[in-house]
C-alpha positions as CSV (number, residue, x, y, z in Angstrom):
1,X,39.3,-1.6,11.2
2,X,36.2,-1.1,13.4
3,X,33.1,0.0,11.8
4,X,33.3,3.4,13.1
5,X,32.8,6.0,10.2
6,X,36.2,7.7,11.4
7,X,38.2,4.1,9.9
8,X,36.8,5.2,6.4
9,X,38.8,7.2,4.2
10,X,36.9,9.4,2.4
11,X,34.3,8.3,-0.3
12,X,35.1,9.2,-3.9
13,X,32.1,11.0,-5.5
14,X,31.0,11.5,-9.3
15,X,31.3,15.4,-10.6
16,X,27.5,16.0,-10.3
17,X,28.3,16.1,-6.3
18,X,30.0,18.5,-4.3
19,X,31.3,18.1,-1.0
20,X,28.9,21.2,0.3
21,X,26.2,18.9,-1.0
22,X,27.4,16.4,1.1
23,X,27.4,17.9,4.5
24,X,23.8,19.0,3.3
25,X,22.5,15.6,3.1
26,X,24.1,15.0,6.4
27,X,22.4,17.9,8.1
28,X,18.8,16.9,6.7
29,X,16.2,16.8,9.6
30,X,14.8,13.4,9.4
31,X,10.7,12.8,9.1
32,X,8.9,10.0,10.6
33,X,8.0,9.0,7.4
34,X,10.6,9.3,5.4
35,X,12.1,6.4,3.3
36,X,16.0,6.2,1.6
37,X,16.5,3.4,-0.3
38,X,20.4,2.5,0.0
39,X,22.6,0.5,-1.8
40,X,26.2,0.5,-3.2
41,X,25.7,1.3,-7.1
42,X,24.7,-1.7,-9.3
43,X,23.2,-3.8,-6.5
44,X,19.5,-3.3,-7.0
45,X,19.0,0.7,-6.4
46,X,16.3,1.1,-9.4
47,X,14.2,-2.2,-8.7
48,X,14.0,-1.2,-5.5
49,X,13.0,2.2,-5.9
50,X,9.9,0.7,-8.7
51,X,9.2,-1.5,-5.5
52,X,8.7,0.9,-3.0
53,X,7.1,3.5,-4.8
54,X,4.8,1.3,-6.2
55,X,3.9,-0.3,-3.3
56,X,3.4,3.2,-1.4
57,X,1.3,4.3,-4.1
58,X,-1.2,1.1,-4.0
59,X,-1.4,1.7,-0.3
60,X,-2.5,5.2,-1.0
61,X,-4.8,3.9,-3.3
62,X,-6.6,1.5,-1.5
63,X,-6.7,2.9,1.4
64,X,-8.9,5.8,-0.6
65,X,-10.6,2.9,-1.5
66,X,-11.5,2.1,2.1
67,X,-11.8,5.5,3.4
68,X,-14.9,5.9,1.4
69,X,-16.3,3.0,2.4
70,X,-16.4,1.3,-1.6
71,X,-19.4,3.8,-2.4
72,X,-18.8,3.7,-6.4
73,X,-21.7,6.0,-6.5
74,X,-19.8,8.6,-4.4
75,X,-19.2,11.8,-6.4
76,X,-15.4,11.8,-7.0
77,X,-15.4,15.6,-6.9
78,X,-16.4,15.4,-3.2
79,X,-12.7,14.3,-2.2
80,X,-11.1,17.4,-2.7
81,X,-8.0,15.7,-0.4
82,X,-7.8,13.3,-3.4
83,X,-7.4,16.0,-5.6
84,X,-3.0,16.3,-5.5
85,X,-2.7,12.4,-4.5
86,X,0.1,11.1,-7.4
87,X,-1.6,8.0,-8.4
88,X,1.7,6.9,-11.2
89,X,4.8,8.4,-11.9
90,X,6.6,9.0,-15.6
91,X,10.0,8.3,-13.8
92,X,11.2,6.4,-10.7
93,X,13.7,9.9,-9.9
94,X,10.5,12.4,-9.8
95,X,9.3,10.3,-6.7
96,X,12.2,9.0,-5.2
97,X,15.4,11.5,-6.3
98,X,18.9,10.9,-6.4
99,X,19.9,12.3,-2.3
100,X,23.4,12.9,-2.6
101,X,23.3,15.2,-6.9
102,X,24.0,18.9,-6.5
103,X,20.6,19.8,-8.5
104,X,18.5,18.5,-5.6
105,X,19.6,21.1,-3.4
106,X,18.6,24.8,-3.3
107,X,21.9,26.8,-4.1
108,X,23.6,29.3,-1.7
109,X,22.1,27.3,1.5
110,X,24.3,25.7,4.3
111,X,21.7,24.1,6.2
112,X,20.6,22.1,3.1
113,X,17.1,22.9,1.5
114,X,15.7,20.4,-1.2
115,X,14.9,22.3,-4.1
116,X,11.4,23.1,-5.5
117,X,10.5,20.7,-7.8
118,X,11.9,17.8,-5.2
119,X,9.6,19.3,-2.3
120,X,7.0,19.7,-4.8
121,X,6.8,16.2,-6.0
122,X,7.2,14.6,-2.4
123,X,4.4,16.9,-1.2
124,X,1.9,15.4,-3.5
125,X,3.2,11.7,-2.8
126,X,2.6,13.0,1.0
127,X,5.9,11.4,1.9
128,X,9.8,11.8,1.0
129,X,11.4,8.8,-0.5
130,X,15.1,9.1,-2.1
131,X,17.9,6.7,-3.5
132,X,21.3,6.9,-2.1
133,X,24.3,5.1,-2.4
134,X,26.3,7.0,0.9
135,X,27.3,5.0,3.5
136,X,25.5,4.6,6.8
137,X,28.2,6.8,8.4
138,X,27.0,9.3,5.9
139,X,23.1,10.1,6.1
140,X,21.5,12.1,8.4
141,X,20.1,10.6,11.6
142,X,18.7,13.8,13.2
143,X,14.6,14.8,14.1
144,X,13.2,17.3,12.2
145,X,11.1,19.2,14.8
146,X,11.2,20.1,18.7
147,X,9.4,17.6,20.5
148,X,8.7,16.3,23.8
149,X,10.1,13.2,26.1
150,X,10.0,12.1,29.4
151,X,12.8,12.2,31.9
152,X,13.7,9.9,34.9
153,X,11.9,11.5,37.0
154,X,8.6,11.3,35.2
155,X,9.1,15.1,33.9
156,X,8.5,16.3,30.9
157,X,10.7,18.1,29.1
158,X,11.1,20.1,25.3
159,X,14.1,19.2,23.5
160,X,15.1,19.8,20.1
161,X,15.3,16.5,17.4
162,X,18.8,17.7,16.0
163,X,20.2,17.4,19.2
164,X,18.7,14.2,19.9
165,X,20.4,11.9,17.7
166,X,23.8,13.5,18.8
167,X,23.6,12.9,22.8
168,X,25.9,10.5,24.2
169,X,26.3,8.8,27.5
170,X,29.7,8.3,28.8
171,X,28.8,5.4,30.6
172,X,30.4,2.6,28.8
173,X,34.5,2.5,29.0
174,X,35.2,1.1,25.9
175,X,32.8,3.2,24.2
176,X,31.0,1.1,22.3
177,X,27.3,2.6,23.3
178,X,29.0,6.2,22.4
179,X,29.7,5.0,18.8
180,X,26.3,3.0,18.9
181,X,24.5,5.6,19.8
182,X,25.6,8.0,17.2
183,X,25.0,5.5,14.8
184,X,20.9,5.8,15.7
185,X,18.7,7.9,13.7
186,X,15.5,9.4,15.4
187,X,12.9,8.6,12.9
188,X,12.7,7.6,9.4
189,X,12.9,4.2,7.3
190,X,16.3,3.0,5.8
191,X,16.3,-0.1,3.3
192,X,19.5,-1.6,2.2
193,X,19.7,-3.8,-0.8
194,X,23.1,-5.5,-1.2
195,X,24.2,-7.9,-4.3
196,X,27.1,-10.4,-4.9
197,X,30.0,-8.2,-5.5
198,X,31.5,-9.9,-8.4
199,X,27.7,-8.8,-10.3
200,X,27.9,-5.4,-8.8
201,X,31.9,-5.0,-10.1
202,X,30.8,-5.9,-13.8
203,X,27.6,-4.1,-13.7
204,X,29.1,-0.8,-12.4
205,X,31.9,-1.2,-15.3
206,X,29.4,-1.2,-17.5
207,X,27.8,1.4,-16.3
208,X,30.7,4.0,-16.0
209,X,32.2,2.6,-18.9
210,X,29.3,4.1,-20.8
211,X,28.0,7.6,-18.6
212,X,29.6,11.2,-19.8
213,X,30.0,12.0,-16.7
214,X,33.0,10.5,-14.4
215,X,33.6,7.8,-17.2
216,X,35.6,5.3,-16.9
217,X,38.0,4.7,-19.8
218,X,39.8,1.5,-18.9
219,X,39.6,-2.1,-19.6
220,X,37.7,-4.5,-17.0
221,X,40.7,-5.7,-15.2
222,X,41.9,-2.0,-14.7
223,X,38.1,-0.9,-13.1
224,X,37.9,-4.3,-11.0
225,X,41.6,-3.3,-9.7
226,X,40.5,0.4,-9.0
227,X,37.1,-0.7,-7.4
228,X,38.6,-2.9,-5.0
229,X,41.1,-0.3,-3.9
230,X,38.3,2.2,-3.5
231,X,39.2,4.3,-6.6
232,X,35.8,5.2,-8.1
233,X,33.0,6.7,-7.5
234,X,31.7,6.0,-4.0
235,X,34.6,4.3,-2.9
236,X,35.7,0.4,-1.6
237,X,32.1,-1.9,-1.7
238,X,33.5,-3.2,1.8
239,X,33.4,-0.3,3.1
240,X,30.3,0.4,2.1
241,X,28.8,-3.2,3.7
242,X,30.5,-2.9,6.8
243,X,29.1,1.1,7.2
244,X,25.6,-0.5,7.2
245,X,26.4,-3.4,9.1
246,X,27.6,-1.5,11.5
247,X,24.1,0.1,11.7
248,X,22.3,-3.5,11.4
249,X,24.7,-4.3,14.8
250,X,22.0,-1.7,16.6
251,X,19.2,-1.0,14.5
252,X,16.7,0.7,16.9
253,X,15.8,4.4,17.2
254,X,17.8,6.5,19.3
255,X,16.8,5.8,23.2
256,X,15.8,9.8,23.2
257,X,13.6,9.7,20.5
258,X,10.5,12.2,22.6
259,X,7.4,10.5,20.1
260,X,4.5,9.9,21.9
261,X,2.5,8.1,19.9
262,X,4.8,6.4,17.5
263,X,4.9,2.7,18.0
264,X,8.7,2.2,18.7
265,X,8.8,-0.3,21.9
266,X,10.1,-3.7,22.6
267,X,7.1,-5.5,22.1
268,X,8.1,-9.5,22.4
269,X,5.9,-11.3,19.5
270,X,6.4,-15.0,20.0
271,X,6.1,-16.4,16.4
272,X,8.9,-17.5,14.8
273,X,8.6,-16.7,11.7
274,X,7.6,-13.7,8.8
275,X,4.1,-14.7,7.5
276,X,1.1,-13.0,4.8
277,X,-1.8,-13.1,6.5
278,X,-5.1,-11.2,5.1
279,X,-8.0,-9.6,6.9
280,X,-10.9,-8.6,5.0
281,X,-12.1,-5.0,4.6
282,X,-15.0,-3.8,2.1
283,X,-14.9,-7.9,1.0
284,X,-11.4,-8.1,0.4
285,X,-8.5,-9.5,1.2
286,X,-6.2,-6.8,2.9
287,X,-2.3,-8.1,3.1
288,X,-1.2,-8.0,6.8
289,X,1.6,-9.7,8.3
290,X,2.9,-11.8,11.9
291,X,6.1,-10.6,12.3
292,X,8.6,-13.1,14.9
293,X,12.3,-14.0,15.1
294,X,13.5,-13.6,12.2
295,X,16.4,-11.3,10.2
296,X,15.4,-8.4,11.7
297,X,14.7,-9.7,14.9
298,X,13.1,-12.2,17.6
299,X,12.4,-8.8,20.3
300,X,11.2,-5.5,18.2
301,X,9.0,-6.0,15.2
302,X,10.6,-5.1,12.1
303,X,8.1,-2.1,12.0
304,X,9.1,-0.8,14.6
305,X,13.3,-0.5,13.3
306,X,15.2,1.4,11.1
307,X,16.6,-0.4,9.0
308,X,16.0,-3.7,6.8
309,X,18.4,-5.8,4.9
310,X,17.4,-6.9,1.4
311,X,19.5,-9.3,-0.7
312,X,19.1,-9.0,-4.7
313,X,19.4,-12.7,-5.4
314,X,16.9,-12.9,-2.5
315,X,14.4,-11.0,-4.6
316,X,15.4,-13.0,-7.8
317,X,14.6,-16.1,-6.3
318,X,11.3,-14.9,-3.9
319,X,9.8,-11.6,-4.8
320,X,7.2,-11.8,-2.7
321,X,8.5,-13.1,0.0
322,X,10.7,-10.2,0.1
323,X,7.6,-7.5,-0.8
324,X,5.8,-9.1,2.3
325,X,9.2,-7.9,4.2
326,X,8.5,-4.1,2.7
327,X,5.2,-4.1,2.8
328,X,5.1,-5.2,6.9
329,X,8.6,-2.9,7.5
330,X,6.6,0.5,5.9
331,X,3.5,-0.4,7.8
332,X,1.4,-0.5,4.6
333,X,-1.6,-1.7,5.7
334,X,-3.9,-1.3,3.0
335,X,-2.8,-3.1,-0.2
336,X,-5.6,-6.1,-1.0
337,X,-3.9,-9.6,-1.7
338,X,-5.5,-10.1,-4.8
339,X,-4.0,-6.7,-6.1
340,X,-0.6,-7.5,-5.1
341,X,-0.8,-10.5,-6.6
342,X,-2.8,-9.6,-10.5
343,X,-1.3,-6.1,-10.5
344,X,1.6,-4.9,-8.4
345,X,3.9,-8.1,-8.7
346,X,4.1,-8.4,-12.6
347,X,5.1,-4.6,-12.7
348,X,8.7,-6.0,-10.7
349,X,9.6,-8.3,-13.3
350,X,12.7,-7.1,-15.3
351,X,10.7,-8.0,-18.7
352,X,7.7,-4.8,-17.7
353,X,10.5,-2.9,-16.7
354,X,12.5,-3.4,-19.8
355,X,9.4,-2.4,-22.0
356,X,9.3,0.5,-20.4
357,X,12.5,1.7,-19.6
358,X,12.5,5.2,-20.1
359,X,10.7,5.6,-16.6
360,X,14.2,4.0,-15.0
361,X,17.0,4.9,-17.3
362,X,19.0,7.9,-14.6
363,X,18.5,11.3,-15.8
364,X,21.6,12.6,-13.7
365,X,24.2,11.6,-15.9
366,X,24.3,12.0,-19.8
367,X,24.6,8.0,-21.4
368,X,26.9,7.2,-24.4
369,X,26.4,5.6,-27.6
370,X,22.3,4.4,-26.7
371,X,23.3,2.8,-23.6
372,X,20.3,0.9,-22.0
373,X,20.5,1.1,-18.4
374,X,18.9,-2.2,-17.6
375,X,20.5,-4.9,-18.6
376,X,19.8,-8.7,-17.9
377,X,20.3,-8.9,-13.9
378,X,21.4,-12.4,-14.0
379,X,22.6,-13.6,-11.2
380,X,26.6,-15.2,-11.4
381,X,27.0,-13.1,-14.6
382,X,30.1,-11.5,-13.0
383,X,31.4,-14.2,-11.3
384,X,31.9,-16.0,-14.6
385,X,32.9,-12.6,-16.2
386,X,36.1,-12.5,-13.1
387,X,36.6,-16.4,-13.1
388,X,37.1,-16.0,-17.1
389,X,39.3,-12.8,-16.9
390,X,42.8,-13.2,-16.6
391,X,44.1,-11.1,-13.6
392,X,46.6,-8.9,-16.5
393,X,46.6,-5.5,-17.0
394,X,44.7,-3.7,-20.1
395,X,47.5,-4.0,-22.7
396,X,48.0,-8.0,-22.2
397,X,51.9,-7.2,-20.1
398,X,52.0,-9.1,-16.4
399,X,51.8,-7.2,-13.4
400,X,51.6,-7.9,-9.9
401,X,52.9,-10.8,-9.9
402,X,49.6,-12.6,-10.8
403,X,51.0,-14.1,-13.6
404,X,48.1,-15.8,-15.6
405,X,45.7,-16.2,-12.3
406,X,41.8,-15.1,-12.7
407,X,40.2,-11.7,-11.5
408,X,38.1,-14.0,-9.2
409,X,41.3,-14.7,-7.3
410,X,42.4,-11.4,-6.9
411,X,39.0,-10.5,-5.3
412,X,39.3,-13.6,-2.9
413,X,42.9,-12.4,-2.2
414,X,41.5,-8.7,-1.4
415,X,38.5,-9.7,0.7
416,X,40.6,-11.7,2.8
417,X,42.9,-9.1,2.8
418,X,41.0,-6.4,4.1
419,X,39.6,-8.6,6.9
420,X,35.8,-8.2,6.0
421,X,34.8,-11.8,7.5
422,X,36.6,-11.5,10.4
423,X,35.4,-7.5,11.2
424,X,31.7,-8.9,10.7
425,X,32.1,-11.5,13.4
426,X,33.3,-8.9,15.8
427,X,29.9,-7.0,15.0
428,X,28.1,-10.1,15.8
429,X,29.7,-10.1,19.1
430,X,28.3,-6.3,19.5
431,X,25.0,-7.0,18.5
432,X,24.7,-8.2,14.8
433,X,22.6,-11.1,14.8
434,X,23.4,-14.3,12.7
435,X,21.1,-14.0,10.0
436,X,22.0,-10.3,8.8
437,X,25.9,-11.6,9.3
438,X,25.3,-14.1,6.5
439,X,23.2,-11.9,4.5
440,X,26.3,-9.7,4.9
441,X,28.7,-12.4,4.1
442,X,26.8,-14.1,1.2
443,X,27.3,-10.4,-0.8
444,X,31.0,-11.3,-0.5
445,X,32.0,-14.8,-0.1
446,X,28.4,-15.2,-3.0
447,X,27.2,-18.3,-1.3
448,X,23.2,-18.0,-0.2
């Protein structure tokens, strides 16, 4: 299997999505500014979301701060463009919304509207930001307006964005720049959190084991079975990996893209590595970064791609490191040290976001029984949860032939089964580099 959306069967979806609402979120004109935070479930969505939101909102913030030169005396009812800036949020959904839910949508509309109260809420954030668990294969990659770009021949010439990200050369035989190519969105920012599977399989069981909607009503060893052969909600976790990897095997815009004055070139920066630097502004200390060969890559600032690859036990073990990545990839270029480091930081850790929980337990789905959507988000918890499990059916009576051998087997047996290693080192050898194919291959084999 190739990493081609056609090789995927069709993703299973929870009852508060329709397949109409699908092929809306496909069609969805892209923004330069947009920002979809992507995950399969239980890998870090939520924490992710607080992170980015929060960060875009300090930015905001500060760079109000800036714009008015730190004049404390200034009459605050001067800045009438202040006047609809969110400065907090009651919930991380009213900011950053579930993509792919039904209710998101405007009713009766093929070409797929947001509704109201979405549009409303990302007009005063002055930016769209949404969570989605689709695959890469899956979200739109098309312009959202007719621009201009420049021909061969030095012409200019108007095209239209939704045609953009669709135009294919048929230059290569084998095809591989047609399937890259359609794999390139025009504008936009896409970050992808991925997670040890094993923690993802017994998070999501909890999870679905305890929702209203699409509950699962098994026993762990029937929902680890079912999630490895792609029979919940949004489908088989590898397929869901290699999707994006697929996409990390390109990441860049598409070669059409007609922006003038975005900053999308192939600017060579010769450090080799991600650092925090700080330039001062108003006497302080404004976070910027040096961006050189790293992850994302040695040739094109991560800035200036469309995707980045977070790991969860990455941000367990370096949460700033990985916010510098963020904060550098969403050219947020106003955020002072000092305040990332006294206020924004300890807002991340799972204890502030336990104590105030109500602005991240989901409000699409109804919970069961007082269910508290964050739990402890140890790392290992459900590797020892598989290597404990006996690989038996829900009623105790052998199947498969597993006799008494652990669920952590069975998933060894099925990864190696389905190839993944093996399909990501053919992506490296079509453009994947070698620090995103262990990234992808630590989610799976769990060894950072």
């Amino acid at each position: 299997m190739s990493s081609t959306s056609s090789t995927f069967p069709p993703m299973p979806l929870l009852p508060i999505t329709s397949q109409r609402t699908i092929e809306k979120c496909k069609k969805l004109p892209l923004r330069q500014s947009d920002v979809f935070v992507c995950s399969y479930p239980k890998s870090g969505t939520t924490w992710t979301q607080h992170i980015i939101l929060s960060l875009i909102l300090a930015d905001v913030r500060h760079r109000s701060y800036v714009s008015r030169g730190n004049d404390e005396d200034e009459d605050e009812d001067d800045d009438d463009d202040d006047d609809d800036v969110v400065v907090d949020y009651d919930h991380v959904s009213s900011l950053a919304p579930f993509f792919e839910i039904d209710s998101h949508w405007e009713d009766g509309d093929d070409d797929g509207i947001l509704n109201a109260n979405v549009r409303y809420n990302h007009d005063r954030l002055g930016r769209r930001v949404f969570n989605t668990h689709l695959r890469w294969d899956m979200l739109p990659k098309e312009g959202d307006r007719v621009g201009r770009r420049r021909t061969d021949d030095d012409d200019v010439v108007v095209v239209d964005d939704r045609q953009r990200a669709t135009t294919i050369d048929d230059d290569d035989d084998d095809g591989r720049r047609r399937d890259s190519t359609r794999t390139m969105p025009s504008r936009g920012k896409f970050v992808y959190v991925v997670r040890h599977l094993p923690d993802v399989c017994a998070s999501f069981y909890h999870h679905l084991s305890s929702q209203v909607e699409g509950r699962y009503d098994r026993g762990f060893v029937s929902f680890a079975r079912d999630w490895m052969d792609g029979n919940v909600p949004f489908g088989s976790p590898l397929h869901h990996l290699l999707s994006y990897a697929g996409g990390f095997s390109v990441n860049r815009y598409h070669p059409d893209n007609c922006d003038d004055d975005d900053d999308r070139d192939t600017t060579i920066v010769s450090s080799s590595s991600t650092s925090s630097t700080s330039s001062t502004t108003h006497g302080r200390n404004i976070i910027s970064t040096t961006t050189g060969k790293n992850i994302d890559s040695g040739i094109i600032p991560p800035r200036q791609r469309p995707l980045l690859l977070l790991s969860y036990e990455r941000m367990k073990s370096n949460l700033r490191g990985e916010v510098l990545r963020i904060i550098d990839f969403l050219g947020l270029e106003h955020i002072p040290e000092e305040a990332l480091d006294d206020e924004i930081l300890p807002m991340f850790d799972f204890r502030y976001m336990r104590e105030n929980s109500i602005m991240f337990q989901p409000r699409s789905v109804t919970w069961l029984n007082g269910f508290q959507f964050l739990r402890m988000g140890i790392v290992g918890d459900g590797t020892k949860m598989m290597m404990e499990t006996t690989a038996r059916d829900d009623n105790h009576s052998d199947d498969c032939g597993e006799g008494g051998s652990s669920l952590m087997t069975q998933y060894r047996d099925w990864v190696n089964s389905e190839g993944y290693h093996p399909r990501i080192s053919e992506l490296m050898r079509n453009g994947l580099d070698e620090e995103t194919a262990r990234r992808f291959n630590a989610a799976v084999s769990c060894v950072d």
